[in-house]
N, CA, C and O atoms as a Tinker XYZ file with bonds, in Angstrom:
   448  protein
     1  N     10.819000  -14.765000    1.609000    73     2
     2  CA     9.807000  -13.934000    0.994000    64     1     3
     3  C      9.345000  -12.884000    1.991000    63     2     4     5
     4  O      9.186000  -13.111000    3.190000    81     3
     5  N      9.121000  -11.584000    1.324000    73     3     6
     6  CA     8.383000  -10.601000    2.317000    64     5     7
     7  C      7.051000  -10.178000    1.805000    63     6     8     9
     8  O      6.517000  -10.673000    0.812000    81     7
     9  N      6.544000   -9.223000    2.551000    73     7    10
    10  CA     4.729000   -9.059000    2.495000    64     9    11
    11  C      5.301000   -7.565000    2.714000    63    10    12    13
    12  O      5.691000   -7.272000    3.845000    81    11
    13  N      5.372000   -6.537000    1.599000    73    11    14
    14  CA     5.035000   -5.466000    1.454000    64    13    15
    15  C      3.765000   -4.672000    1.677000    63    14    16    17
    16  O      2.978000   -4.617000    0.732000    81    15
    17  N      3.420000   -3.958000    2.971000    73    15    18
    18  CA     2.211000   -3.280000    3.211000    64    17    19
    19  C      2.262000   -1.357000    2.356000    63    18    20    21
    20  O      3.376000   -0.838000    2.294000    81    19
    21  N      1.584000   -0.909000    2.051000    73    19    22
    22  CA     1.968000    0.454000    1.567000    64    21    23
    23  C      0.731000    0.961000    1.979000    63    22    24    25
    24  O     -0.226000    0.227000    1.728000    81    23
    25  N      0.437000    2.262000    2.674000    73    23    26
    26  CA    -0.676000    2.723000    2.737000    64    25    27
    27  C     -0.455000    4.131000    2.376000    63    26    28    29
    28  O      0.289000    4.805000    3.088000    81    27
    29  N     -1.037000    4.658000    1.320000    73    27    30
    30  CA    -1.222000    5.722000    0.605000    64    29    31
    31  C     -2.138000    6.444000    0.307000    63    30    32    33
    32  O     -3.203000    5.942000    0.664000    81    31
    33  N     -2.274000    7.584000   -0.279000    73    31    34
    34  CA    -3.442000    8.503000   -0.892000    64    33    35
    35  C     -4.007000    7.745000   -2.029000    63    34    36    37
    36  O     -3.356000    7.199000   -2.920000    81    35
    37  N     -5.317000    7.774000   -1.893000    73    35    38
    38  CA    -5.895000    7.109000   -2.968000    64    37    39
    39  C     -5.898000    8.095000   -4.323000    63    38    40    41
    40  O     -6.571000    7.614000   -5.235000    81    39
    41  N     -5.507000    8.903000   -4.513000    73    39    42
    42  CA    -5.118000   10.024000   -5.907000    64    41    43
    43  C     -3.669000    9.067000   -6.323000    63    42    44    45
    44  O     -3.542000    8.692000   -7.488000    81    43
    45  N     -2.776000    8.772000   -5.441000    73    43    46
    46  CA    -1.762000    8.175000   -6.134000    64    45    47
    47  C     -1.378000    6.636000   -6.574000    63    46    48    49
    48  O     -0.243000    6.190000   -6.746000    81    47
    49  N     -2.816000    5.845000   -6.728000    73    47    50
    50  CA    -2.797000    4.803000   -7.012000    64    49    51
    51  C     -2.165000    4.370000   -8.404000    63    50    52    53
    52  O     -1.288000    3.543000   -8.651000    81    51
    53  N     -2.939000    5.245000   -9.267000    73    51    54
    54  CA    -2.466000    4.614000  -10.646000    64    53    55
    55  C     -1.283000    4.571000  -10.926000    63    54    56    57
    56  O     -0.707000    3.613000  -11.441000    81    55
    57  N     -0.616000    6.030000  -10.485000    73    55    58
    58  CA     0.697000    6.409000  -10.264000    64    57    59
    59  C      1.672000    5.270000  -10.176000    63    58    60    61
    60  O      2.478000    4.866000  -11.015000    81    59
    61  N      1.326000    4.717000   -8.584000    73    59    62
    62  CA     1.945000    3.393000   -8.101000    64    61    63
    63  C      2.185000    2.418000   -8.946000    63    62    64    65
    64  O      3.232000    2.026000   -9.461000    81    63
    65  N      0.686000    1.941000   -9.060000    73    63    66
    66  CA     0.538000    0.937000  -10.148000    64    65    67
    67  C      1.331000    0.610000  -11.268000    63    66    68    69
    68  O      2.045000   -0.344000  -11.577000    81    67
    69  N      0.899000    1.996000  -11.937000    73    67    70
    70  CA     1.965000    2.208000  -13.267000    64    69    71
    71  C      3.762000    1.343000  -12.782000    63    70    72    73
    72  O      4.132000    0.233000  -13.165000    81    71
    73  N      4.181000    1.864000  -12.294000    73    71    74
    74  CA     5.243000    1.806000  -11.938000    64    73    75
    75  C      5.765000    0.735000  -11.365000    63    74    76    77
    76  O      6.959000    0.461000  -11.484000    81    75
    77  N      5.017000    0.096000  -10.755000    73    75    78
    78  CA     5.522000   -1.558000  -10.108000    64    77    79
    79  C      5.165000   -2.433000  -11.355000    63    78    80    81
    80  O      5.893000   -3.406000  -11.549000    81    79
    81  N      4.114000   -2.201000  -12.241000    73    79    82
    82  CA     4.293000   -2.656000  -13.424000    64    81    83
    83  C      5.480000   -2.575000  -14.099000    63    82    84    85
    84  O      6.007000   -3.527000  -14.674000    81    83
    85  N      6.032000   -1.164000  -14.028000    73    83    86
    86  CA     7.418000   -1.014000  -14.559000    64    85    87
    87  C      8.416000   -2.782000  -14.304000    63    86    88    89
    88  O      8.957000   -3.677000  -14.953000    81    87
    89  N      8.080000   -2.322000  -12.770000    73    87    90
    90  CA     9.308000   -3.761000  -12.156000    64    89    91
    91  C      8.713000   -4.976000  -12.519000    63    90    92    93
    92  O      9.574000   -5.855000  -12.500000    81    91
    93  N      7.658000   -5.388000  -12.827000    73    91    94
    94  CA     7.206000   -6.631000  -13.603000    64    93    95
    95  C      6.706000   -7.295000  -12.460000    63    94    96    97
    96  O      6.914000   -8.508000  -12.472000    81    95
    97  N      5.983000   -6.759000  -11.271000    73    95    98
    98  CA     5.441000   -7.653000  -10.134000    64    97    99
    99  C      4.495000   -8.712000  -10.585000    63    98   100   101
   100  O      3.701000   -8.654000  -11.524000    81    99
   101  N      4.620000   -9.261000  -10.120000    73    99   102
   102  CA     3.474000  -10.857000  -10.432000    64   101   103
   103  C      2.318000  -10.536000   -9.604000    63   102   104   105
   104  O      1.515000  -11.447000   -9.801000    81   103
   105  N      1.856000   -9.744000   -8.822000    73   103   106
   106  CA     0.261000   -9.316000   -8.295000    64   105   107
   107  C      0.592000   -8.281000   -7.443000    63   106   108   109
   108  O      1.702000   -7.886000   -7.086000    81   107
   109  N     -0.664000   -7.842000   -7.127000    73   107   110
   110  CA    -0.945000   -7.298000   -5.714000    64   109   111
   111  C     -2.480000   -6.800000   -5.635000    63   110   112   113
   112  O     -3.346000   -6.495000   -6.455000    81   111
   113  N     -2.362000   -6.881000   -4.084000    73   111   114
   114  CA    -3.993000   -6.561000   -3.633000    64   113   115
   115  C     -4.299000   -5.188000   -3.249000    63   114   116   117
   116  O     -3.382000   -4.500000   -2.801000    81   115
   117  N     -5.596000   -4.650000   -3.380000    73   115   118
   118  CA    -5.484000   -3.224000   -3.109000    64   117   119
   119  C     -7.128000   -3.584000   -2.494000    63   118   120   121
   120  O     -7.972000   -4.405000   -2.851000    81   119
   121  N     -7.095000   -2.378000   -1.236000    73   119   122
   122  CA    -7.989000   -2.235000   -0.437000    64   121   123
   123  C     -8.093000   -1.113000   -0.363000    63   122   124   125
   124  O     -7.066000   -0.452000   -0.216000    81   123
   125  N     -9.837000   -0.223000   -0.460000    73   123   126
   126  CA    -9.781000    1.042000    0.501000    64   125   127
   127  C     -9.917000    0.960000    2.046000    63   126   128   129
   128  O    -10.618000    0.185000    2.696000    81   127
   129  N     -9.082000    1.940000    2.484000    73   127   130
   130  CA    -8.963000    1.308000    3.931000    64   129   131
   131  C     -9.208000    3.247000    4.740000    63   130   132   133
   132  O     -9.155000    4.330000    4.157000    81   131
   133  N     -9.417000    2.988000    5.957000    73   131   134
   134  CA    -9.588000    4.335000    6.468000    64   133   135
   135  C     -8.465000    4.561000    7.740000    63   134   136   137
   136  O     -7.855000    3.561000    8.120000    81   135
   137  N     -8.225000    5.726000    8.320000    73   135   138
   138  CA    -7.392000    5.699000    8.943000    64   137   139
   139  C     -6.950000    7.231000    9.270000    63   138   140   141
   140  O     -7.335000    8.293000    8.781000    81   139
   141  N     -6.089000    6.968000   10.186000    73   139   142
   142  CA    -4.869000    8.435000   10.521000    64   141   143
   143  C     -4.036000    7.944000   11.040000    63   142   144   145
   144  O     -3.938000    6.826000   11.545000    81   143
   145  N     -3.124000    9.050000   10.921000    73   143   146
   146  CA    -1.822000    8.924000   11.495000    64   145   147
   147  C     -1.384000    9.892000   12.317000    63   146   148   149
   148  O     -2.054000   10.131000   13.322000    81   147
   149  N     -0.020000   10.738000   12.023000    73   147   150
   150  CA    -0.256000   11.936000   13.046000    64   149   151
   151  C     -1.162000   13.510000   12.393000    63   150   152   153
   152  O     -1.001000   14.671000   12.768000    81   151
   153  N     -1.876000   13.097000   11.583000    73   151   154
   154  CA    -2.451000   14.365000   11.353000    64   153   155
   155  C     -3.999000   14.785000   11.706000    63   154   156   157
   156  O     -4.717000   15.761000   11.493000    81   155
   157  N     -4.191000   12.774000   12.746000    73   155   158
   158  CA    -5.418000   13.220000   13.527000    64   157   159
   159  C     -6.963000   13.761000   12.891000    63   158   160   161
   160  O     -7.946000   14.176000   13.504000    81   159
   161  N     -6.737000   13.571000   11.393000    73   159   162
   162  CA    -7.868000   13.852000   10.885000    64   161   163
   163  C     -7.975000   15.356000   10.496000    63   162   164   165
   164  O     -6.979000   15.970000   10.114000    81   163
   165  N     -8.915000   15.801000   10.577000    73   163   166
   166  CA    -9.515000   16.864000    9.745000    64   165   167
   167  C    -10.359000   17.935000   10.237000    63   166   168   169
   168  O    -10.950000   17.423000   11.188000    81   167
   169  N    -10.706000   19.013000   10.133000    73   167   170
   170  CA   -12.361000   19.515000   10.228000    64   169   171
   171  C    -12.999000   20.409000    9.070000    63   170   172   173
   172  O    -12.766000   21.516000    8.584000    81   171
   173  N    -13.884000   19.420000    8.876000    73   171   174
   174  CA   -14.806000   20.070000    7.267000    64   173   175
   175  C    -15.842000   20.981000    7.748000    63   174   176   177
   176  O    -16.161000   20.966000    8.937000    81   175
   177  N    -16.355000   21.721000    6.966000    73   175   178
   178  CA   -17.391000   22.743000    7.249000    64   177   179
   179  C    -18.607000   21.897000    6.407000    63   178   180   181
   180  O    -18.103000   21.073000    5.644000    81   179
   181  N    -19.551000   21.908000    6.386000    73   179   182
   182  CA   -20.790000   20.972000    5.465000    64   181   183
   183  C    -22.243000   22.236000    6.243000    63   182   184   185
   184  O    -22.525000   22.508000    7.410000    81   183
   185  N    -22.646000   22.558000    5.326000    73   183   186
   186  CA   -23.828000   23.505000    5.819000    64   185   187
   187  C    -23.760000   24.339000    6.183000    63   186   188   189
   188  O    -24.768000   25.042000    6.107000    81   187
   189  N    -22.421000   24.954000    6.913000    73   187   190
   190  CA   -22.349000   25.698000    7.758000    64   189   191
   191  C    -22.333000   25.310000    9.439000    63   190   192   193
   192  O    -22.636000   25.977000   10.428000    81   191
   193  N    -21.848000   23.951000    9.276000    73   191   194
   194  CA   -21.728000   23.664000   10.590000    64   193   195
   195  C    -20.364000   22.966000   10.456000    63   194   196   197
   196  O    -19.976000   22.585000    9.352000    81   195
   197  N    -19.660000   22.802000   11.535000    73   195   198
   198  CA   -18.190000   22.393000   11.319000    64   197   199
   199  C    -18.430000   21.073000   12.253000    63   198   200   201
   200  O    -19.086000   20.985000   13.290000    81   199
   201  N    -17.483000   19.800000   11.357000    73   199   202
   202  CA   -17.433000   18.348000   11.993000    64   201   203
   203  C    -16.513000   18.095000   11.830000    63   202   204   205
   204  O    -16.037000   18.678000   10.855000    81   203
   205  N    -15.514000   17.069000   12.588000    73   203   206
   206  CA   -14.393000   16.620000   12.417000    64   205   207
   207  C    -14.054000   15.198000   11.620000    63   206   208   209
   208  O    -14.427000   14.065000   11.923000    81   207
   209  N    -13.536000   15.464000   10.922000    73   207   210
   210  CA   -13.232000   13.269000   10.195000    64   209   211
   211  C    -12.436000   13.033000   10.635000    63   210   212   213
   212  O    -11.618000   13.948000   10.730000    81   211
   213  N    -12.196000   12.201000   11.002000    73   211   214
   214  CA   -11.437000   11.287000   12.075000    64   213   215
   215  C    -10.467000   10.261000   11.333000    63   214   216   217
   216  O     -9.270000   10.091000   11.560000    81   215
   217  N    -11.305000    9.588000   10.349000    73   215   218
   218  CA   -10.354000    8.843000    9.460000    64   217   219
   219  C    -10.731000    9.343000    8.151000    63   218   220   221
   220  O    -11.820000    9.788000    7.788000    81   219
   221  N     -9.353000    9.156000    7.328000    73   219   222
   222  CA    -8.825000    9.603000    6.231000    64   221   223
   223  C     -8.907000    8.573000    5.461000    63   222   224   225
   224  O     -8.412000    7.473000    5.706000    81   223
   225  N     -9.924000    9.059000    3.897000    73   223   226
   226  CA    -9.531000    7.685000    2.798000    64   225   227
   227  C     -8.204000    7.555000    2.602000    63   226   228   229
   228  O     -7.461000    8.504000    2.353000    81   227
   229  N     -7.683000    5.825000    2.754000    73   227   230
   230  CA    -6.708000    6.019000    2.184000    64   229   231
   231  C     -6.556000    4.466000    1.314000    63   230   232   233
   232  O     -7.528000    3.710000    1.291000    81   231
   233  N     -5.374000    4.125000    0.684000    73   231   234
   234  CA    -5.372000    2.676000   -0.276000    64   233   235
   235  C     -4.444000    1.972000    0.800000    63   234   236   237
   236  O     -3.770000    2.543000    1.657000    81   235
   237  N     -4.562000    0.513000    0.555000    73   235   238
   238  CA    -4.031000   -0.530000    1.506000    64   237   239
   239  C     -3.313000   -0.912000   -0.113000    63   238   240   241
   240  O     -4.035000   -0.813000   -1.105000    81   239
   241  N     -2.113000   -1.267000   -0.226000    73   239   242
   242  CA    -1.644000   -2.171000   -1.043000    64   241   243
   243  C     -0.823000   -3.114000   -0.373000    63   242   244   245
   244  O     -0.043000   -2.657000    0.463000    81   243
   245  N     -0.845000   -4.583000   -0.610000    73   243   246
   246  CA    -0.199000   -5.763000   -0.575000    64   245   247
   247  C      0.234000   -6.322000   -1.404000    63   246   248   249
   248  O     -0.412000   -6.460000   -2.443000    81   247
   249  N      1.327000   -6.784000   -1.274000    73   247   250
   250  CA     2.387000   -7.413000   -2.400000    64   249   251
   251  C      3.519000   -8.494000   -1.513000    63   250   252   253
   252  O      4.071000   -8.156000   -0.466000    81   251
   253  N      3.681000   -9.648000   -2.098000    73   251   254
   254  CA     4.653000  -10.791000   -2.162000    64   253   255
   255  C      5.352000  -10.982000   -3.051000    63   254   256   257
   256  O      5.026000  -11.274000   -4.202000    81   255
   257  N      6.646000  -10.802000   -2.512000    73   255   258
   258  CA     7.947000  -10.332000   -3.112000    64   257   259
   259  C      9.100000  -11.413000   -2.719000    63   258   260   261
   260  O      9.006000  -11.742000   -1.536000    81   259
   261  N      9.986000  -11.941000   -3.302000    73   259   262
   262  CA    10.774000  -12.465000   -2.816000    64   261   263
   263  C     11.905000  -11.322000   -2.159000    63   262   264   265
   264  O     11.701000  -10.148000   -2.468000    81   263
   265  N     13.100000  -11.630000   -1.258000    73   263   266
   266  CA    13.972000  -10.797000   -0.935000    64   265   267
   267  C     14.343000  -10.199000   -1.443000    63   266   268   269
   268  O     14.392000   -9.037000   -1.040000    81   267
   269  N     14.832000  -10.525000   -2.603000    73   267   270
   270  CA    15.878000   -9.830000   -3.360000    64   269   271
   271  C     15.162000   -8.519000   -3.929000    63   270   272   273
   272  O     15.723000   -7.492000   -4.309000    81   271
   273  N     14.122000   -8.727000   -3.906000    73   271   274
   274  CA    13.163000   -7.709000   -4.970000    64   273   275
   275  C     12.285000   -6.381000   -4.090000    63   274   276   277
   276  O     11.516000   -5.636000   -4.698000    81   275
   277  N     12.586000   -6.231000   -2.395000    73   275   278
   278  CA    12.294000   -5.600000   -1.351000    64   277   279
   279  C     12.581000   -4.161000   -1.729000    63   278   280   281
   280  O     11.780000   -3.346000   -2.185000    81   279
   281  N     13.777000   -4.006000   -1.478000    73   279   282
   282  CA    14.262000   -2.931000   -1.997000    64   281   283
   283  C     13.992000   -2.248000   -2.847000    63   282   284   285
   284  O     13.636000   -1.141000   -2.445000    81   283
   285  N     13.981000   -2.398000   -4.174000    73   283   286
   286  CA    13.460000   -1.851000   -5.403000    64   285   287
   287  C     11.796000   -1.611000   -5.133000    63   286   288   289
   288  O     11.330000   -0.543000   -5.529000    81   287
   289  N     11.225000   -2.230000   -4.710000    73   287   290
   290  CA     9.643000   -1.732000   -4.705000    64   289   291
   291  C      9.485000   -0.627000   -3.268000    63   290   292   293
   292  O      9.132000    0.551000   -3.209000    81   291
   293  N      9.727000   -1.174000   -2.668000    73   291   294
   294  CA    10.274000    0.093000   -1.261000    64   293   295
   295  C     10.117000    1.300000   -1.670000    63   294   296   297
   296  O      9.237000    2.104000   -1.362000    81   295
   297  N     11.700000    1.503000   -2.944000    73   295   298
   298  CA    11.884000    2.394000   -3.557000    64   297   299
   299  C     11.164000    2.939000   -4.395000    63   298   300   301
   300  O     11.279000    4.164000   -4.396000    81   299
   301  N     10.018000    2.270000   -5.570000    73   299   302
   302  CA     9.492000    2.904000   -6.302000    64   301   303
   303  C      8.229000    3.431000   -5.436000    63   302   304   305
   304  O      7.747000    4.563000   -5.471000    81   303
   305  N      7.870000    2.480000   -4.757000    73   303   306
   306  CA     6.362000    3.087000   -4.340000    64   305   307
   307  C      7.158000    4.459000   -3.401000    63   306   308   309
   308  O      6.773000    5.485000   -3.961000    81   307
   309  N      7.910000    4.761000   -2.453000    73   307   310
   310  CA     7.935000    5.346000   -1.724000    64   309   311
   311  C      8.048000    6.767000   -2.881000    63   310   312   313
   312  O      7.221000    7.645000   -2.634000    81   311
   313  N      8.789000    6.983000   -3.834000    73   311   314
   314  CA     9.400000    7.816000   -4.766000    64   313   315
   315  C      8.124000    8.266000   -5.491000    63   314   316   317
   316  O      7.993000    9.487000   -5.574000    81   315
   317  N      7.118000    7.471000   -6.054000    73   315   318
   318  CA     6.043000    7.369000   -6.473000    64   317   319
   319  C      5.194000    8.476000   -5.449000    63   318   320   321
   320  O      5.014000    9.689000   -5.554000    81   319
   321  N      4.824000    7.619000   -4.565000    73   319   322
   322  CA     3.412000    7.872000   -3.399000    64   321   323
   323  C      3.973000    9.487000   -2.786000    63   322   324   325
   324  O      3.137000   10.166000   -2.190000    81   323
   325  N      4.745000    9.788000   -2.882000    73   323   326
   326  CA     5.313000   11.229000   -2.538000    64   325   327
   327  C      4.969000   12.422000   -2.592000    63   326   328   329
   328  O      5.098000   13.049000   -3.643000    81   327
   329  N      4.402000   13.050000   -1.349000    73   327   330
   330  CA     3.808000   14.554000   -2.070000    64   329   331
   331  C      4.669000   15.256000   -1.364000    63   330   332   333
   332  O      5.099000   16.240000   -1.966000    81   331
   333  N      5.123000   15.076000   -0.161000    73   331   334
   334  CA     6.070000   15.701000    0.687000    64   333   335
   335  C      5.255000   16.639000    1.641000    63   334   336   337
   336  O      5.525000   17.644000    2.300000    81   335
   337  N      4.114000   15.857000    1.422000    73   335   338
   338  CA     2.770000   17.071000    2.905000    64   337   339
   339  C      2.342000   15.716000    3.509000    63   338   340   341
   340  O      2.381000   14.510000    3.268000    81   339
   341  N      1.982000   16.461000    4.283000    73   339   342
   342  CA     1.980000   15.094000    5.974000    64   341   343
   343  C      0.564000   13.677000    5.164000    63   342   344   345
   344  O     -0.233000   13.932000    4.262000    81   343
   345  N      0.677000   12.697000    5.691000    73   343   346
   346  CA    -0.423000   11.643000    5.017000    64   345   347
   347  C      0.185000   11.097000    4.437000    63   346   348   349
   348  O      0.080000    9.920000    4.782000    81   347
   349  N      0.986000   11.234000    3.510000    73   347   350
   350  CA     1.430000   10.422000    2.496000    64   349   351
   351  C      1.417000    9.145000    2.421000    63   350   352   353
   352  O      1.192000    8.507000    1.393000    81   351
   353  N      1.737000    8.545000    3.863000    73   351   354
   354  CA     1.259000    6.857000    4.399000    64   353   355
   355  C      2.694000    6.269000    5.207000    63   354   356   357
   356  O      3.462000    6.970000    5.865000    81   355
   357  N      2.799000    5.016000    4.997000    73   355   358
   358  CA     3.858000    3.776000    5.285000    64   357   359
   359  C      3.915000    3.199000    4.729000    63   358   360   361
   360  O      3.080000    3.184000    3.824000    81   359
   361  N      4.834000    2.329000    4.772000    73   359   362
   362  CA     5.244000    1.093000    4.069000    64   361   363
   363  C      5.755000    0.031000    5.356000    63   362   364   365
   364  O      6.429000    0.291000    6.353000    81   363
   365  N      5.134000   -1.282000    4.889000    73   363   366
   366  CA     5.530000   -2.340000    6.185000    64   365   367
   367  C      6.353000   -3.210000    5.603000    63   366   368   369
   368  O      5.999000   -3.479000    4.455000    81   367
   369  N      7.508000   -3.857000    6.033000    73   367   370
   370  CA     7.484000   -4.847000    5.173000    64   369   371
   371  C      7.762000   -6.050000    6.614000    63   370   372   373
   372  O      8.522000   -5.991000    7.580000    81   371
   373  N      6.529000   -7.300000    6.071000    73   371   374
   374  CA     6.671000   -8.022000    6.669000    64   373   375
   375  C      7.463000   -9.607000    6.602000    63   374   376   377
   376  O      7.962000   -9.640000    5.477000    81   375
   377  N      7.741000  -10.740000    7.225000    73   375   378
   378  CA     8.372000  -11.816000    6.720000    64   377   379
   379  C      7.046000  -12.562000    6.550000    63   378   380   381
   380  O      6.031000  -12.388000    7.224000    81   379
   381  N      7.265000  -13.631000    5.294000    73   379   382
   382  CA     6.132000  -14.284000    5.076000    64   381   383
   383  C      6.787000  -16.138000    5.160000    63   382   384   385
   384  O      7.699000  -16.662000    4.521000    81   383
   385  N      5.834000  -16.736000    6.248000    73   383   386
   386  CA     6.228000  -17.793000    6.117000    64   385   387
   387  C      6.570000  -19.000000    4.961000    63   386   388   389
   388  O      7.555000  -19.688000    4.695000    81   387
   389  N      4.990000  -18.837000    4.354000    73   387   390
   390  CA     4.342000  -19.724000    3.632000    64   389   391
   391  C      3.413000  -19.630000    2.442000    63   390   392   393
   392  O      2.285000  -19.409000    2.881000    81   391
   393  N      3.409000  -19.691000    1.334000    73   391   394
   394  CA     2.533000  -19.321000    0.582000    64   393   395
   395  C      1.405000  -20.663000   -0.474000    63   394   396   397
   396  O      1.636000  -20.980000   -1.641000    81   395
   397  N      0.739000  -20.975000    0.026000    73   395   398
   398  CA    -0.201000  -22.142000   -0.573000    64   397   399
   399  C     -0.758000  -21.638000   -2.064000    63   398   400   401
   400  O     -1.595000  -20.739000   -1.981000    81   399
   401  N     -0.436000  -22.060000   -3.368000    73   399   402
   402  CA    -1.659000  -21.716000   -4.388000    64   401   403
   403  C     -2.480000  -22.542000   -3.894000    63   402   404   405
   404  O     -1.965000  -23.592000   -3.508000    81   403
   405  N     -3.969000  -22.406000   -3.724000    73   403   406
   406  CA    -5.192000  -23.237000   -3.614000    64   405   407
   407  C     -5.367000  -24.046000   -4.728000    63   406   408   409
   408  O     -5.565000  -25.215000   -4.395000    81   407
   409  N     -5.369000  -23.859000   -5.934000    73   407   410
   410  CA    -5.329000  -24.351000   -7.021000    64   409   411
   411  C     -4.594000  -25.660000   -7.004000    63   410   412   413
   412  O     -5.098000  -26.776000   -7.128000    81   411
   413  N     -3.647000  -25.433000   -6.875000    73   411   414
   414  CA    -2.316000  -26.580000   -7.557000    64   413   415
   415  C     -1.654000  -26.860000   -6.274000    63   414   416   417
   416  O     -0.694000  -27.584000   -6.539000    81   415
   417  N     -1.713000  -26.611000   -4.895000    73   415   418
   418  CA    -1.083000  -26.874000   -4.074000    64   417   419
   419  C      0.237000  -26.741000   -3.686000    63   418   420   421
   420  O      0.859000  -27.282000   -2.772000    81   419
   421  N      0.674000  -25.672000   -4.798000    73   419   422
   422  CA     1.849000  -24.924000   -4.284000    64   421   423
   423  C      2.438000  -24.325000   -3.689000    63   422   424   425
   424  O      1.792000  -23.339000   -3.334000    81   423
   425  N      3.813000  -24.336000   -3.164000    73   423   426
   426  CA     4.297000  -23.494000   -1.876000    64   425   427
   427  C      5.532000  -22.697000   -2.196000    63   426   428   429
   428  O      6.381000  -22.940000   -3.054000    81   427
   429  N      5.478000  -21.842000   -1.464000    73   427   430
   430  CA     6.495000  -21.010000   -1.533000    64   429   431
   431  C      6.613000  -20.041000   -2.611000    63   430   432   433
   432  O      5.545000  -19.597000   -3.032000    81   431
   433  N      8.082000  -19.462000   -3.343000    73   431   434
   434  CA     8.171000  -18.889000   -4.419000    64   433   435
   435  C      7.382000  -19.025000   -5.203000    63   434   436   437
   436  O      6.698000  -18.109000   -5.660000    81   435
   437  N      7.282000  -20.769000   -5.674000    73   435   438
   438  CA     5.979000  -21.043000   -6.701000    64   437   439
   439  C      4.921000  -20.846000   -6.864000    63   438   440   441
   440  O      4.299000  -20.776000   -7.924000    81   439
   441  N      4.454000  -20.685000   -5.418000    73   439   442
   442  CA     2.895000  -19.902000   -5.094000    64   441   443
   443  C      2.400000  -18.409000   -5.662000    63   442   444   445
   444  O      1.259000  -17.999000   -5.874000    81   443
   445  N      3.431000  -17.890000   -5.794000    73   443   446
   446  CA     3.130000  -16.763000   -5.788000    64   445   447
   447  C      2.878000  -16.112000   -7.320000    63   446   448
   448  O      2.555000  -14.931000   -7.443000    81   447
């Protein structure tokens, strides 16, 4: 099993969404999360005085996927989340040991 990280523009959530629905995912978690990358932030004007933002809204999505199914979500979110101007985000994909339902005490695939 892997642990899909995606960090994106929060304008292209539903987008996403929509679309991993397409693939029939069984969950995922979504966080607003803040951040930069190489674009170092920003500088806004507000009053007439100029400040810099430092971190950028952006969405955290998490998803547990078995192997086989890596690829294809990779693909949609990356195809999806796409503006082709700097920010756009990452994608992580991590290995996942173990997965407990709390409920029923299930592990693994079944957990999920």
């Amino acid at each position: 099993m892997k642990k899909i990280e995606a960090i994106i523009k929060p304008f292209k959530l539903d987008e996403v969404k929509d679309k991993l629905n397409e693939i029939d995912i069984k969950g995922i978690t979504v966080s607003e999360v803040k951040g930069f990358g190489r674009q170092k932030g920003h500088t806004e004007l507000y009053r007439g005085a100029e400040y810099v933002v430092d971190f950028l809204p952006k969405v955290k999505l998490e998803i547990i996927v078995s192997d086989s199914m890596v690829e294809e979500i990779v693909e949609a979110i990356t195809k999806t989340a796409q503006t082709g101007r700097i920010g756009d985000g990452k994608i992580f994909v991590l290995p996942v040991e173990d997965i407990i339902r709390i409920r029923t005490g299930e592990h693994g695939e079944d957990a999920v």
